[in-house]
C-alpha positions, 0 to 999 in steps of 0.5 A: 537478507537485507537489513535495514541500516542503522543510520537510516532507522535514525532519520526515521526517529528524528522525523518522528520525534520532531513531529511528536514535540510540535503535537505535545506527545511525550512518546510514541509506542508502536506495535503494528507490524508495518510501522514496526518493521519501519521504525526499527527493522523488524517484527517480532513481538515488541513494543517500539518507544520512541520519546519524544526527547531520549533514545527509542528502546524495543521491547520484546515478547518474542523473539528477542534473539533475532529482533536483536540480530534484525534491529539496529536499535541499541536498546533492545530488552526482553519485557517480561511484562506488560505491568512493567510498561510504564516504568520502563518507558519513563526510563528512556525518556527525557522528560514525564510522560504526560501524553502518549501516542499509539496506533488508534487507527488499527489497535483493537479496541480491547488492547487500548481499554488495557493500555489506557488503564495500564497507562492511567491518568497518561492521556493515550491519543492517536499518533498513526497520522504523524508516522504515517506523515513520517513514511509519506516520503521515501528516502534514498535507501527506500527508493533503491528497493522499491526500483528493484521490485519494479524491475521483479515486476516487469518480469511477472507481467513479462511472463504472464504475457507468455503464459497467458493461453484460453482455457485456462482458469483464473484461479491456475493463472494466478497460481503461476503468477503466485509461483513465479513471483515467489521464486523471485523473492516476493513476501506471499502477501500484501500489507493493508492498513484499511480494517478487513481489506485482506487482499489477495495475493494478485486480482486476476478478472476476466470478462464478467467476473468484475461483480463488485465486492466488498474490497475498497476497489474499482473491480470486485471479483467473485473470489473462491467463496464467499470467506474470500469475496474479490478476485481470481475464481474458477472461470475459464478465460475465454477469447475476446473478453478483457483481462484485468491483472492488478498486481502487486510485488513485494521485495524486502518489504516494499511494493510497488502496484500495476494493473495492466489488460490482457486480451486473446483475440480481441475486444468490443469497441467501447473496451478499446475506447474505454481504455483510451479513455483511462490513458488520457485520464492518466496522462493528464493527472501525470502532467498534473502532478507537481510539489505542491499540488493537493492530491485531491486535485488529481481526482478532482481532474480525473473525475472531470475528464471521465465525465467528458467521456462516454464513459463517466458513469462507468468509471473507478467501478460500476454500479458502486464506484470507489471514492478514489483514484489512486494512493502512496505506497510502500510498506503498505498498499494503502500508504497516504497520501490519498487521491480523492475529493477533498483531500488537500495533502500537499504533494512532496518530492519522494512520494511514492504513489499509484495511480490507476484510472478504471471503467468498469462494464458488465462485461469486463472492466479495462484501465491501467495502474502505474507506480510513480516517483514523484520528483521535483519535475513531476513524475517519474514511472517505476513501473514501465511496461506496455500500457495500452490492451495486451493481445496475446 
């Protein structure tokens, strides 16, 4: 088991805390899991402060024994309860706490009105941007992880290469992918960020069910009913019709994303055209992408070469296409920056992105999903398997 090392969840802080003085916070508190797990190596139940100018301090529910034995914080104490919040968190910071940051984007409403009058007359504000800025870039130790899980995940599309076979269902095929990846080390489940976007473990659609869903994607999926909408249903997959797997593995915390087209005999013309068209469109955001380049430049580009296709009407989903084109990704799958219209985040050495181009018809959808590491050349692909139309 894999811990995170102390020294790395150091540079974390000093990231963060450098952030929290240039916007006038005195500290930041953090409860959700995601930001949890990566500004102090674990999730049990706990308040992470981090001040502005002192040493962070975990506070924890439950369970205090292993947060102790995951964390590589020295300060690690039970809190019996919330009404002591206050007082303890002044001890651990250097300065009067005057203004405090939380999780805004994803703590609900009734939890802040608690700590707001918990708190009161501190000034709660939002701080989710600032260490979503701070997990933005990869460091060394992060990016050693995520190339293990692209190495896990070429193993998975390997294996559904040879599994693949007519007749079977959707929902058996995602089993076997659910089962393999399983005894690879994979989590069970992908961390969103977005509210109500639980996702499934891997989106399997074949031939007509990409009907659109409520999901933030390009292809929908009927999914087993309507409590879980998108995906994997009981539809038999059929010879000629497209095969859309997007697929995520999660190793020590960390994912990496794919999508790849699967076909068992073969495909209508505009399908094969189309998916020429999501490699070029691919192909000319990868050139595109450098340090410095606004990510909402990528869309802008990948927009544009799909209107000059056949196709554009069709593109990123159909007849209600997604806003976007690709995102970062990490310890969640919605990790910024984000690779839609107006969207100016500079992009950075360390970055960690997917990008996946789609055209989505009544008949199937087709495309292809990458994992990059951005350098300071350009990109580089974790995630290297075949990309064009996959016949089995």
């Amino acid at each position: 088991m894999r811990y995170t090392p102390k020294s790395e969840l150091e540079q974390r802080w000093a990231k963060l805390q450098e952030l929290l003085k240039q916007h006038g916070l005195d500290g930041a508190v953090i409860i959700q899991n995601a930001d949890l797990f990566y500004f102090s190596g674990t999730i049990q139940r706990s308040h992470l402060f981090i001040p502005a100018e002192g040493r962070p301090a975990l506070l924890v529910k439950k369970t205090l024994e292993r947060a102790a034995e995951e964390s590589g914080l020295e300060t690690i104490t039970r809190l019996e309860s919330l009404k002591e919040m206050p007082a303890v968190l002044q001890s651990h910071s250097r300065r009067p706490i005057k203004k405090l940051g939380f999780e805004l984007d994803v703590l609900p409403a009734a939890q802040y009105f608690r700590y707001q009058k918990l708190f009161s007359p501190v000034e709660i504000v939002d701080a989710s941007p600032l260490m979503r800025t701070v997990r933005m870039v990869k460091s060394a130790y992060e990016l050693q992880i995520l190339k293990e899980a692209a190495e896990f995940h070429g193993e998975v599309f390997s294996m559904i290469r040879e599994t693949l076979q007519e007749g079977i269902t959707e929902l058996e095929l995602a089993g076997l992918i659910e089962s393999y990846s399983r005894k690879k080390g994979h989590a069970g489940l992908l961390r969103v960020r977005g509210f109500n976007q639980d996702l499934v473990f891997v989106h399997i659609c074949s031939g007509r069910n990409v009907v659109p869903s409520y999901f933030d994607g390009a292809v929908g999926g009927k999914g087993v009913s309507p409590a879980y909408a998108q995906g994997a249903c009981d539809k038999p997959i059929g010879r000629n019709e497209p095969i859309l797997v997007d697929y995520g593995f999660v190793h020590d915390g960390y994912m990496v994303d794919q999508t790849r087209i699967f076909c068992i005999g073969e495909l209508p013309d505009h399908l094969t055209r189309a998916q020429k068209a999501a490699l070029d469109i691919l192909e000319r955001m990868k050139k595109a992408a450098k340090p410095g380049v606004a990510s909402g430049k990528l869309y802008d580009l990948a927009r544009q070469t799909a209107d000059e296709s056949p196709f554009g009407k069709h593109f990123m989903g159909f007849p209600d296409p997604v806003a976007f084109v690709g995102h970062g990704i990490g310890i969640e799958l919605d990790e910024l920056p984000v690779f839609a219209h107006g969207f100016d985040t500079p992009l950075e050495e360390g970055m960690v992105i997917a990008l996946e181009p789609k055209f989505v018809f009544p008949e199937g959808a087709v495309g292809v999903e990458n994992t990059y590491l951005l350098t300071s050349q350009g990109l580089e692909t974790m995630t290297v398997f075949e990309e064009g139309i996959i016949y089995v």
